[in-house]
TORKOL-4160 file (C-alpha; in steps of 0.2 Angstrom, whole numbers, padded with zeros to 4 digits, m for minus):
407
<pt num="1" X="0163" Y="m0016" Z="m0109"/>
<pt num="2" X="0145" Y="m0018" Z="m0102"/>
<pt num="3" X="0140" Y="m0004" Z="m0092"/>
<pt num="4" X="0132" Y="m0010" Z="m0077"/>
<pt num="5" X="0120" Y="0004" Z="m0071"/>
<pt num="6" X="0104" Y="0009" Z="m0060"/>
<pt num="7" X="0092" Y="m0005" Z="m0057"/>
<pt num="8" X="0101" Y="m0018" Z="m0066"/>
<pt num="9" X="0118" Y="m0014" Z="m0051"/>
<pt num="10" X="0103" Y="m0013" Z="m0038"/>
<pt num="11" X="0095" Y="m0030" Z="m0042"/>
<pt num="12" X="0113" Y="m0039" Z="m0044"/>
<pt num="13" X="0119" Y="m0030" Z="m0030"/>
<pt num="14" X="0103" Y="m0036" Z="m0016"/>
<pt num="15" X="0106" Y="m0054" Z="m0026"/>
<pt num="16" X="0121" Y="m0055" Z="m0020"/>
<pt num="17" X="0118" Y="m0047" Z="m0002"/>
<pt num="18" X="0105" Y="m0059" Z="0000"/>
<pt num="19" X="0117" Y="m0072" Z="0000"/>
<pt num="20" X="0131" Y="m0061" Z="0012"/>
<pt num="21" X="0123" Y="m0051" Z="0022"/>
<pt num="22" X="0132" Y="m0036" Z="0026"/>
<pt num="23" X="0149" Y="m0043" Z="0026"/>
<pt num="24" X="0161" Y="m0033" Z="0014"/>
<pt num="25" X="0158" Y="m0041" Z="m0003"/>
<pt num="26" X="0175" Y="m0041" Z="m0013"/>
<pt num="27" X="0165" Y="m0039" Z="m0031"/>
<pt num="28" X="0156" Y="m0023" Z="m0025"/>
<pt num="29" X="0170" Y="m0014" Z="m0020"/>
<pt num="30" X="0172" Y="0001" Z="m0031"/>
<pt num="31" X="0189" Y="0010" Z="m0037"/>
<pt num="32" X="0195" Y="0019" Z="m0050"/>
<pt num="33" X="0204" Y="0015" Z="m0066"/>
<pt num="34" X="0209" Y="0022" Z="m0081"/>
<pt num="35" X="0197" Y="0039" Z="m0077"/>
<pt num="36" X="0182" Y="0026" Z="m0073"/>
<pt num="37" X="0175" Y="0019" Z="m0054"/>
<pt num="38" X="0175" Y="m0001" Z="m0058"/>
<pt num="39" X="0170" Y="m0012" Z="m0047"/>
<pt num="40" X="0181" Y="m0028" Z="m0039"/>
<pt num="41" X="0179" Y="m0038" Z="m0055"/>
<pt num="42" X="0185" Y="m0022" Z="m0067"/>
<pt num="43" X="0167" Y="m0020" Z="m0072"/>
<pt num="44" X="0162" Y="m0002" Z="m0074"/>
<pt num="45" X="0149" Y="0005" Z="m0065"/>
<pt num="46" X="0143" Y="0024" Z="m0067"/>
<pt num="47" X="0133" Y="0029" Z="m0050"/>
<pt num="48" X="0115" Y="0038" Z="m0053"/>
<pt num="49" X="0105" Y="0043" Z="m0039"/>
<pt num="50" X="0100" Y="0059" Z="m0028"/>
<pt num="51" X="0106" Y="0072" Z="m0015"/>
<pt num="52" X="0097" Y="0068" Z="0003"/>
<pt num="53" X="0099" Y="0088" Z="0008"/>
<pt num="54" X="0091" Y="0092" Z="0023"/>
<pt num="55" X="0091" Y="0079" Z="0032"/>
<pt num="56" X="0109" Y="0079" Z="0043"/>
<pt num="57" X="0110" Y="0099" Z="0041"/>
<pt num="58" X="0094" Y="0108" Z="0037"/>
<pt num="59" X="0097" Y="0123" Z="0025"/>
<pt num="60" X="0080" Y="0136" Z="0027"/>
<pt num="61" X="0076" Y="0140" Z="0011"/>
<pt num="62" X="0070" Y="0120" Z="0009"/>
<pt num="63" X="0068" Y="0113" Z="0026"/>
<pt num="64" X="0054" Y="0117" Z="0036"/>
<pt num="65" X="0062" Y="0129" Z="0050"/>
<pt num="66" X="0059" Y="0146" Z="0053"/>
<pt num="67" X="0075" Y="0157" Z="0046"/>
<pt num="68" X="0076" Y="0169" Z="0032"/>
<pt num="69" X="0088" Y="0161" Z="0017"/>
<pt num="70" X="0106" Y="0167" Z="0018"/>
<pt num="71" X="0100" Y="0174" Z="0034"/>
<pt num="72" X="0100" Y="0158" Z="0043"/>
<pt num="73" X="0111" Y="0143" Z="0045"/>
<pt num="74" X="0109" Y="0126" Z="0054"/>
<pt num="75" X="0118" Y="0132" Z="0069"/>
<pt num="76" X="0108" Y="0147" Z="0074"/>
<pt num="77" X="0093" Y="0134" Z="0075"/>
<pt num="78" X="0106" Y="0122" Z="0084"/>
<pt num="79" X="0111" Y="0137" Z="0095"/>
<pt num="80" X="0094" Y="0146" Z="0097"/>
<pt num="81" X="0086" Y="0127" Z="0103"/>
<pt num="82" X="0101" Y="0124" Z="0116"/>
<pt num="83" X="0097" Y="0143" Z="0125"/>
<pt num="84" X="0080" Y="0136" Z="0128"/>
<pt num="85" X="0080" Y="0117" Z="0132"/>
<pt num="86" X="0091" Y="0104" Z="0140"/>
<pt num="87" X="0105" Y="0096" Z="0130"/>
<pt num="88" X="0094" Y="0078" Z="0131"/>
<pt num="89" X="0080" Y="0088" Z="0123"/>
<pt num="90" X="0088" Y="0097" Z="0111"/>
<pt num="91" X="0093" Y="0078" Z="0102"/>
<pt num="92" X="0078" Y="0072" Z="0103"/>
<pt num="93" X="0071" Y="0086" Z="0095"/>
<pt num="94" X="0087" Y="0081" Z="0082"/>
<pt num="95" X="0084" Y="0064" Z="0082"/>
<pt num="96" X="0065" Y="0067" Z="0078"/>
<pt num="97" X="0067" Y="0079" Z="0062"/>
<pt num="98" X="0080" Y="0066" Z="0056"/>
<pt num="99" X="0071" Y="0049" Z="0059"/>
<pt num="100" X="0054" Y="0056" Z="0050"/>
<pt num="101" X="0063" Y="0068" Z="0034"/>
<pt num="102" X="0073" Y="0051" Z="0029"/>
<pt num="103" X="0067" Y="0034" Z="0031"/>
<pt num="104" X="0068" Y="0016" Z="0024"/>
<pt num="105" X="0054" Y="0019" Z="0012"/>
<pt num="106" X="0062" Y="0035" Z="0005"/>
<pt num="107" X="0078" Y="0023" Z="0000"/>
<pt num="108" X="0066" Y="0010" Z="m0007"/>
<pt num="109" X="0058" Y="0025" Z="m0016"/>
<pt num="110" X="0075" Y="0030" Z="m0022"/>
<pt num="111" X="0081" Y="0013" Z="m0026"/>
<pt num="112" X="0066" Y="0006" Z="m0036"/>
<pt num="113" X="0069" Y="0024" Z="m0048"/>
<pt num="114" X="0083" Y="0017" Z="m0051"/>
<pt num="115" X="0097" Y="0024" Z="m0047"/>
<pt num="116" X="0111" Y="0015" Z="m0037"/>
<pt num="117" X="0118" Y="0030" Z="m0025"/>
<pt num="118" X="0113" Y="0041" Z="m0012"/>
<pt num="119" X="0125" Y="0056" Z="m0008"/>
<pt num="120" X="0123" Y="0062" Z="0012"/>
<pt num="121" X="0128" Y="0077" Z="0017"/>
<pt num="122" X="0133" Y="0079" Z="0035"/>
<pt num="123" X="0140" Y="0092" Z="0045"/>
<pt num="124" X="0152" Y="0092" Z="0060"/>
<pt num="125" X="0138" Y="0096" Z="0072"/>
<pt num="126" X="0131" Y="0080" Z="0069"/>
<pt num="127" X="0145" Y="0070" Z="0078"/>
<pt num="128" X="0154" Y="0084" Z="0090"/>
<pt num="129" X="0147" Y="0097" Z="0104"/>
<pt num="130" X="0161" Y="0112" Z="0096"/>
<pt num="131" X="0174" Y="0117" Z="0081"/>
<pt num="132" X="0188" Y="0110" Z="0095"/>
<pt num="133" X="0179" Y="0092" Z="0091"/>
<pt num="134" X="0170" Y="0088" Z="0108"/>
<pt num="135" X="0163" Y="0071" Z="0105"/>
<pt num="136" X="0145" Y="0072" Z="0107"/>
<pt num="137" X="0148" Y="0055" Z="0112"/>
<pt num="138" X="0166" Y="0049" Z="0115"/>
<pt num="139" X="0158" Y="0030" Z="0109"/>
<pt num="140" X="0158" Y="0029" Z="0092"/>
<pt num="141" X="0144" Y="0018" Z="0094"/>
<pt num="142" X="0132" Y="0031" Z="0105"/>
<pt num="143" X="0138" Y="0044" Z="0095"/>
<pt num="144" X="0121" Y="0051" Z="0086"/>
<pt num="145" X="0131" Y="0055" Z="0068"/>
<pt num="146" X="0141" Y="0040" Z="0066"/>
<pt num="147" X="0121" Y="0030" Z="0072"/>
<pt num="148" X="0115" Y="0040" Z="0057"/>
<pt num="149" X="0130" Y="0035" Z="0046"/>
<pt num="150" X="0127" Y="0017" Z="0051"/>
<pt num="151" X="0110" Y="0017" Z="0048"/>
<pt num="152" X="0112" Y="0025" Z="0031"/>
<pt num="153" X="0126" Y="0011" Z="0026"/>
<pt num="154" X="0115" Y="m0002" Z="0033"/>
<pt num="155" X="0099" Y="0004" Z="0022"/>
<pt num="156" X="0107" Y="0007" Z="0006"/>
<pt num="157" X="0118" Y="m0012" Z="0006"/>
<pt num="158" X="0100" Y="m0016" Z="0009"/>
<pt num="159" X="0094" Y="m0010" Z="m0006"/>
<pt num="160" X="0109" Y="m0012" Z="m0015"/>
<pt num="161" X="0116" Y="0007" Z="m0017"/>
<pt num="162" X="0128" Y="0014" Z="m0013"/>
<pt num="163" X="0133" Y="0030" Z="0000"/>
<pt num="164" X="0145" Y="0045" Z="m0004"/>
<pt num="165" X="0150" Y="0052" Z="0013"/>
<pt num="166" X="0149" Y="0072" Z="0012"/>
<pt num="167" X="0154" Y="0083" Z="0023"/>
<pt num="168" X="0143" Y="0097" Z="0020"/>
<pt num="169" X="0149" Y="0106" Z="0035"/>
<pt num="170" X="0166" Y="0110" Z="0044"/>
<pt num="171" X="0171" Y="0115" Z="0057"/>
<pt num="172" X="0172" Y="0135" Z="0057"/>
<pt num="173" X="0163" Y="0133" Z="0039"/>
<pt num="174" X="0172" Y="0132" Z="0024"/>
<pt num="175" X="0163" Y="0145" Z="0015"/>
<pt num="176" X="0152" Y="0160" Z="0019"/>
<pt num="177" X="0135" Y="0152" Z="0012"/>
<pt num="178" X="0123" Y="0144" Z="0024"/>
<pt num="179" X="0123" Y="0128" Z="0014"/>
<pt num="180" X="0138" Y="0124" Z="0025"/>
<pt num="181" X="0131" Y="0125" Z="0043"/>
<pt num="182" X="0136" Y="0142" Z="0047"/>
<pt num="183" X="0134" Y="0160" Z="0041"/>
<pt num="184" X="0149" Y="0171" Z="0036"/>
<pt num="185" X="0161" Y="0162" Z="0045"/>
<pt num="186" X="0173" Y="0153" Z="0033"/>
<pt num="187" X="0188" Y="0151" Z="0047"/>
<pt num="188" X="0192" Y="0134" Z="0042"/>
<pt num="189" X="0207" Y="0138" Z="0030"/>
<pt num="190" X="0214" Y="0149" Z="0045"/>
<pt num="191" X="0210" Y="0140" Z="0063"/>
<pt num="192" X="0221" Y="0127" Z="0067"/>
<pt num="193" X="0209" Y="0120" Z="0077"/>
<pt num="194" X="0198" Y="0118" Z="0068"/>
<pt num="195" X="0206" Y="0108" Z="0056"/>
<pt num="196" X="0211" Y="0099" Z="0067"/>
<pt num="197" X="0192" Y="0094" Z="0072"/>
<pt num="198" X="0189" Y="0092" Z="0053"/>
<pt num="199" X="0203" Y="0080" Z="0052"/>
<pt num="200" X="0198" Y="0068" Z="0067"/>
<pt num="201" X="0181" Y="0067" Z="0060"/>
<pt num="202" X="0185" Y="0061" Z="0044"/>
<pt num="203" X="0198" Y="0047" Z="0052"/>
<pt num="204" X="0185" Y="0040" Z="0062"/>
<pt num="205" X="0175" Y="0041" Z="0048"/>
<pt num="206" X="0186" Y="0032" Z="0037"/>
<pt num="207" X="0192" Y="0020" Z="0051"/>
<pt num="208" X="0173" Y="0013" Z="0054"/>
<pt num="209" X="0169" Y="0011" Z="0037"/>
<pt num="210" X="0183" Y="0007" Z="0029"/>
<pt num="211" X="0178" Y="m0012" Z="0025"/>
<pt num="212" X="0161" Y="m0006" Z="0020"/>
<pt num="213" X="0159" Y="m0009" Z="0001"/>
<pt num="214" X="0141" Y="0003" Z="0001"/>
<pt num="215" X="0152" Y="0017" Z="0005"/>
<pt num="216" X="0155" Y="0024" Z="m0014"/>
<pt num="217" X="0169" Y="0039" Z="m0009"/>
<pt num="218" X="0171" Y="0050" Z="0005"/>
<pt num="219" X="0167" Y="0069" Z="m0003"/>
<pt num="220" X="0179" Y="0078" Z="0007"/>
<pt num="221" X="0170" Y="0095" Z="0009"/>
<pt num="222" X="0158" Y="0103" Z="0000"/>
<pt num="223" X="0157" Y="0121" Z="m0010"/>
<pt num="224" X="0174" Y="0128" Z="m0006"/>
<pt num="225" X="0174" Y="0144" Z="m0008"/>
<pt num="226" X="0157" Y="0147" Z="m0011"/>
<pt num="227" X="0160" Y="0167" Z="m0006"/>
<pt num="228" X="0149" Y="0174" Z="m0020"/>
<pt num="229" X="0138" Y="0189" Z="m0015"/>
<pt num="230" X="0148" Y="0190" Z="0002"/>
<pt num="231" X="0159" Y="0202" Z="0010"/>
<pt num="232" X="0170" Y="0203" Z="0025"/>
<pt num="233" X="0183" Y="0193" Z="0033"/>
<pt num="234" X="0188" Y="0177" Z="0027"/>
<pt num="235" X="0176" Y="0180" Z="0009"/>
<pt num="236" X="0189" Y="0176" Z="m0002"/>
<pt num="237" X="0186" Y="0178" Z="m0021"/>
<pt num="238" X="0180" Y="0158" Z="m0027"/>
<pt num="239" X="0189" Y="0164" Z="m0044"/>
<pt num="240" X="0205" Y="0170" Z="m0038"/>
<pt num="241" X="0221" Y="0156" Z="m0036"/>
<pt num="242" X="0220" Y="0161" Z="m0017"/>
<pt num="243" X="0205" Y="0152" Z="m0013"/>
<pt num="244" X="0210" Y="0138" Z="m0023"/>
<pt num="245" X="0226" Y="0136" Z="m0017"/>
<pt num="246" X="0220" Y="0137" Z="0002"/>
<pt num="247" X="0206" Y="0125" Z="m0003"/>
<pt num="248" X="0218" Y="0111" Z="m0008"/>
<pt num="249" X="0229" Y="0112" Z="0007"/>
<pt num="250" X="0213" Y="0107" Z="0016"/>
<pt num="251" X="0211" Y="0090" Z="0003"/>
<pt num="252" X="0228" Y="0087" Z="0006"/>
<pt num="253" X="0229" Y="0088" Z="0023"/>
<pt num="254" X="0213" Y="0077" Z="0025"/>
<pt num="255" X="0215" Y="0067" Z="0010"/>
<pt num="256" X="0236" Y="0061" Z="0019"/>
<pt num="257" X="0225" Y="0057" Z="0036"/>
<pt num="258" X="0211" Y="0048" Z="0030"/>
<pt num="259" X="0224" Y="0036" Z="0017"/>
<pt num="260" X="0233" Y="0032" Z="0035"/>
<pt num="261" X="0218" Y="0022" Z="0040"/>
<pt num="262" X="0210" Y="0017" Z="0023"/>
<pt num="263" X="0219" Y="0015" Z="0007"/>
<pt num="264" X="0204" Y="0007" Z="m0002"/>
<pt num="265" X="0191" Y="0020" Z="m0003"/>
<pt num="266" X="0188" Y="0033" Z="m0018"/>
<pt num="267" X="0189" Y="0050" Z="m0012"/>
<pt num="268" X="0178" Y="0066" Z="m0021"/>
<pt num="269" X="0185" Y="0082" Z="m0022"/>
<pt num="270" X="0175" Y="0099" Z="m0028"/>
<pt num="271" X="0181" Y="0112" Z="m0039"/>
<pt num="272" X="0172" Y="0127" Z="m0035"/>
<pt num="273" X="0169" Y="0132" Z="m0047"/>
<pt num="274" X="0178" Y="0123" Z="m0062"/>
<pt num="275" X="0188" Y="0108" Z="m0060"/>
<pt num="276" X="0203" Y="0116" Z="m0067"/>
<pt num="277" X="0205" Y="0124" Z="m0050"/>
<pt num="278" X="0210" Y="0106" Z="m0043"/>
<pt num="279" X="0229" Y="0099" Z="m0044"/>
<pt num="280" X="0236" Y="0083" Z="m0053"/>
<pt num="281" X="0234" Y="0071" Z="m0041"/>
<pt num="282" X="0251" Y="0065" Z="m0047"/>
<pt num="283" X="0260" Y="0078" Z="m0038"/>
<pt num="284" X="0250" Y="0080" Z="m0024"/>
<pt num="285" X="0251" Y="0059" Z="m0022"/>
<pt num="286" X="0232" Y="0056" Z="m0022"/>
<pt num="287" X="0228" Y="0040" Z="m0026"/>
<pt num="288" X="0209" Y="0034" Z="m0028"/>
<pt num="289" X="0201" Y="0050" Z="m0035"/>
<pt num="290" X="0186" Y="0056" Z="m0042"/>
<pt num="291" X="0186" Y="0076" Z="m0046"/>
<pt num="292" X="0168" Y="0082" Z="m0043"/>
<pt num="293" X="0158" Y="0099" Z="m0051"/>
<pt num="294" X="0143" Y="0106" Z="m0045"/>
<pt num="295" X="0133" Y="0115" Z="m0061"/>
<pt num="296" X="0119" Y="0125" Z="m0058"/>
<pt num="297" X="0121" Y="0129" Z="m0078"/>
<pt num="298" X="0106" Y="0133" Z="m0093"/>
<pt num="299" X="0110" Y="0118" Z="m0105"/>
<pt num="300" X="0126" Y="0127" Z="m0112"/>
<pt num="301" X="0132" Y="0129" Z="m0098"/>
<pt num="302" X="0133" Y="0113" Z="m0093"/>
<pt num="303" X="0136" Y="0103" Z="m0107"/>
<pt num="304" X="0152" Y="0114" Z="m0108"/>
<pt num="305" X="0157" Y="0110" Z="m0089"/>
<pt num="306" X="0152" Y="0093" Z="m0090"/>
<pt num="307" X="0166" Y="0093" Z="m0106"/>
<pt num="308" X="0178" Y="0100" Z="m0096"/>
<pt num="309" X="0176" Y="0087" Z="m0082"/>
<pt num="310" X="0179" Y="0074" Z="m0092"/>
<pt num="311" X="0195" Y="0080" Z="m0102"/>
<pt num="312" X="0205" Y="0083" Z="m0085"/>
<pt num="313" X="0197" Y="0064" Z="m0078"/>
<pt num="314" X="0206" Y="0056" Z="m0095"/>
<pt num="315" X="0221" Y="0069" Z="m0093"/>
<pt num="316" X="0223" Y="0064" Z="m0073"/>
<pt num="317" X="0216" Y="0049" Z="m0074"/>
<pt num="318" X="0201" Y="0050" Z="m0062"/>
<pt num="319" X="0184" Y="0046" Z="m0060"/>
<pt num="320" X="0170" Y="0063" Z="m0067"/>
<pt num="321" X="0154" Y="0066" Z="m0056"/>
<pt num="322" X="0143" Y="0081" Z="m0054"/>
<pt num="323" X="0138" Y="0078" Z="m0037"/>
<pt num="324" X="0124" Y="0093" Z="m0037"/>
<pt num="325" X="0113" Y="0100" Z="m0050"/>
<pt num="326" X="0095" Y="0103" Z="m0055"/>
<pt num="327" X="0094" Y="0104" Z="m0073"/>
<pt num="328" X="0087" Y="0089" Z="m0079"/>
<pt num="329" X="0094" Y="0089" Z="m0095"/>
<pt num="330" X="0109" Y="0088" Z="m0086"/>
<pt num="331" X="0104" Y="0069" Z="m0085"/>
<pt num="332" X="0107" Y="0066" Z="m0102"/>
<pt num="333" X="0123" Y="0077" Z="m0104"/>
<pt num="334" X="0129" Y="0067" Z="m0089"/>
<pt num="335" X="0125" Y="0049" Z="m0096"/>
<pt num="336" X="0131" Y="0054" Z="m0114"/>
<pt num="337" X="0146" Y="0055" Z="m0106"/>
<pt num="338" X="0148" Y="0045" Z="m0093"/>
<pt num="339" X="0149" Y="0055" Z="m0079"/>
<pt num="340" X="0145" Y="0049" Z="m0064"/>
<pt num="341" X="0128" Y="0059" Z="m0052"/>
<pt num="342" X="0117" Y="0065" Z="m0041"/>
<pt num="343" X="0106" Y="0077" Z="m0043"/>
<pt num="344" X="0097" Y="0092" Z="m0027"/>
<pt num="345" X="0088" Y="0085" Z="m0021"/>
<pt num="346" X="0076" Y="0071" Z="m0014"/>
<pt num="347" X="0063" Y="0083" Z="m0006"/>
<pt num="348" X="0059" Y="0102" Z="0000"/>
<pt num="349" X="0048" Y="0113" Z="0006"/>
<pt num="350" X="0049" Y="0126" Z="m0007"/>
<pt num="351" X="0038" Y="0128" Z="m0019"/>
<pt num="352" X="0047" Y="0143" Z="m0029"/>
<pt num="353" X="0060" Y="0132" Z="m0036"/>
<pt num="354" X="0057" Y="0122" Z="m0049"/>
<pt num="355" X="0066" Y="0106" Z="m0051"/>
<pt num="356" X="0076" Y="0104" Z="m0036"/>
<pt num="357" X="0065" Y="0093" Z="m0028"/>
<pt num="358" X="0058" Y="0074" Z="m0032"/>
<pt num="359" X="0046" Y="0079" Z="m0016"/>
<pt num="360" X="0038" Y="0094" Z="m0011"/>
<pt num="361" X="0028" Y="0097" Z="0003"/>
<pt num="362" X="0022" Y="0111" Z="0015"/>
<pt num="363" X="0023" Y="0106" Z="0034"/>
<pt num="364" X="0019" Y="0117" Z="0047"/>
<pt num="365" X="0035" Y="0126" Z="0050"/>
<pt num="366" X="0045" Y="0124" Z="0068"/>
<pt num="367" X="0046" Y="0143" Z="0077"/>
<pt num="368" X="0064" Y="0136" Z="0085"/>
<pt num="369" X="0061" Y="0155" Z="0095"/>
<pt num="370" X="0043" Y="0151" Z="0102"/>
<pt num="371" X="0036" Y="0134" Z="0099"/>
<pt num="372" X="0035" Y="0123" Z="0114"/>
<pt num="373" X="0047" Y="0109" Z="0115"/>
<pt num="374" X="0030" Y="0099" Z="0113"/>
<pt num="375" X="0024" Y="0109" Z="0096"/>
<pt num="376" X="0042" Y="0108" Z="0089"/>
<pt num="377" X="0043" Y="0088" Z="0093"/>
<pt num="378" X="0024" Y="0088" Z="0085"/>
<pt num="379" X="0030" Y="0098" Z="0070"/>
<pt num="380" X="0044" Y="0088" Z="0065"/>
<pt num="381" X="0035" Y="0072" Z="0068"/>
<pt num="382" X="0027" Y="0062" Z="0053"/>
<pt num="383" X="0020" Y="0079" Z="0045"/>
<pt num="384" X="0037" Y="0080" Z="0038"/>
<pt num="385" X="0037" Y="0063" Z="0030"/>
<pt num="386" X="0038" Y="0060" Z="0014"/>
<pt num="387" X="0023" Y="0051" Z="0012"/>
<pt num="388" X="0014" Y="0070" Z="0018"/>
<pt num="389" X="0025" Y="0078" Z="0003"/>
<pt num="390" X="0017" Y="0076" Z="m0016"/>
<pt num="391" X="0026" Y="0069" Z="m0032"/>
<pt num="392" X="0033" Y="0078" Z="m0045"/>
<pt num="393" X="0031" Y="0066" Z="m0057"/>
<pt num="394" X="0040" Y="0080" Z="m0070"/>
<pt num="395" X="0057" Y="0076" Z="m0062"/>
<pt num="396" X="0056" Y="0057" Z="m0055"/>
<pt num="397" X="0049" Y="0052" Z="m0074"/>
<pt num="398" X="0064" Y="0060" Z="m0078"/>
<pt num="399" X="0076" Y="0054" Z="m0067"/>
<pt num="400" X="0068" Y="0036" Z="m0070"/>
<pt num="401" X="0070" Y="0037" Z="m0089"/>
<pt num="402" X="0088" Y="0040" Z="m0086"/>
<pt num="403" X="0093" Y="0026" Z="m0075"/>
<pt num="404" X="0086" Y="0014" Z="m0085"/>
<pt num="405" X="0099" Y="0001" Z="m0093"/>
<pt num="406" X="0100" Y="0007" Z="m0109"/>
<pt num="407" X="0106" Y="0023" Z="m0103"/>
């Protein structure tokens, strides 16, 4: 069977929109069978593209914020910019950063590489006031995280790509690292409440997109776990059956909510930091599954990990993706055997860190303790756009070489 891949699913894919609109498109619809994501026709399709990091949770050590890395998390900046302005200030301070680090051109960029996915990590913040799930806005429709959803949805059908959902942050943090929104917290697997708040999220997620054929899975939450190099309360061992075993209560609980209300979508769950760690589906009753690693590997490394993935996705009959990883000979690994991904990420501010980025720039970072609401408006303004960053031709060439057809 035809592989149908990168530009070639891009081009079919904005064919047929042009002749739709953005009305659900029964042919794109993706799912999985037999341990592969086909679309509505049986055709398989293997998703290629990019991270967009930083945009809808800035992490320090790549965005351009004043904070020390694993020092710092998104909601110190949140909660350091509410002491000092007023609520309507603070979001459009938000709203500024996140309009000019992603725009439309950035998804053209992404699209005419290409690849044929975007994965968008989000985090709770985005779309509620507190970890007891406070609507920023109680109208989905006024509410700024489902407007930046919508807006993403809308770009990539578009271009013809497709979205993965990640929730990048949860409430009371499911892990220790920083990547997740907060900083030593990881209260998620014990706070009733704040599961809770997870799990009416992800059903109003799933209920406004769930006819939405751009939405590729819903990636339930990233990095369980991730507890290395921490200590204290709550920093569970990511390599002992604990952690696993808490971890998967959380899929199941939100993986059960989200099927009330949508049936259709492929849902992504992480092994941290081996897929071993995640159930048979069959037991748990999952249905509609793509098991997911994260492999910040040397070529061995990951060409070992990447084998693994695919022998429990024949063995459980799911869909493989490596939803994060830098190594770009990773690309090849992954399209030698069909595993699904998207690299970190599509830009940065960090020089020091070699191919992470298809972007890199170095804007004038935002003093969140002492700028003026003026400067920090100024700063996060059109300096930060892509167009201000430079190229690094060594990774998109890459990147571009392997979404090619033939590949």
């Amino acid at each position: 069977m035809k592989k149908i891949t990168g530009a070639v699913l891009a081009i079919l894919m904005m064919v047929l929109l042009g002749a739709c609109g953005n009305e659900m498109n029964e042919t794109q619809f993706l799912k999985v069978e037999n341990g592969k994501l086909v679309d509505g026709e049986g055709r398989e399709v293997l998703l290629r593209g990019v991270n967009l990091g930083g945009w809808l949770v800035q992490e320090s050590w790549m965005c351009p914020v004043n904070g020390r890395d694993r020092e710092w998390a998104n909601l110190d900046t949140l909660n350091l910019l509410e002491s000092r302005f007023t609520d309507e200030q603070v979001q459009t301070i938000i709203n500024t950063y996140q309009e000019n680090w992603i725009t439309e051109e950035d998804i053209r960029i992404i699209s005419e590489k290409g690849c044929n996915v975007v994965r968008v990590p989000f985090w709770y913040r985005n779309f509620m006031k507190d970890e007891q799930g406070t609507w920023i806005a109680e109208n989905p429709d006024e509410n700024p995280g489902f407007q930046r959803l919508d807006w993403i949805v809308e770009t990539a059908e578009k271009y013809g790509m497709y979205v993965i959902l990640d929730m990048h942050g949860c409430p009371g943090g499911q892990s220790m690292d920083h990547s997740c929104g907060t900083l030593g917290e990881n209260r998620l697997y014990t706070d009733e409440s704040c599961q809770a708040a997870m799990e009416t999220l992800w059903v109003a997620i799933a209920e406004r997109y769930k006819d939405r054929y751009a939405v590729a899975a819903y990636d339930i939450m990233n990095e369980p776990q991730n507890n290395g190099g921490y200590e204290g309360e709550n920093s569970y061992d990511p390599w002992q059956s604990e952690s696993w075993q808490l971890s998967n209560q959380i899929y199941d609980r939100m993986i059960k909510a989200i099927r009330k209300v949508d049936e259709r979508h492929v849902i992504t769950v992480e092994g941290i930091w081996r897929v071993s760690n995640l159930p048979n589906p069959v037991v748990k009753g999952w249905t509609n599954m793509m098991y997911q690693l994260h492999l910040y590997d040397d070529d061995a490394g990951f060409r070992q990990w990447t084998r693994a993935l695919t022998q429990v996705a024949r063995a459980y009959d799911v869909a493989p993706y490596i939803g994060e990883f830098q190594n770009l000979n990773g690309l090849q690994i992954c399209n030698e055997n069909a595993v699904n991904w998207t690299t970190w990420t599509y830009k940065g501010t960090n020089r020091n860190v070699g191919t992470f980025f298809w972007y890199y720039g170095e804007p004038e970072i935002a003093d969140c303790a002492n700028d003026t609401y003026e400067e920090i408006l100024e700063k996060w303004g059109e300096p930060i756009r892509t167009e201000n960053f430079a190229e690094q031709k060594t990774v998109t060439d890459c990147i571009e070489a392997h979404t090619a057809p033939e590949q």
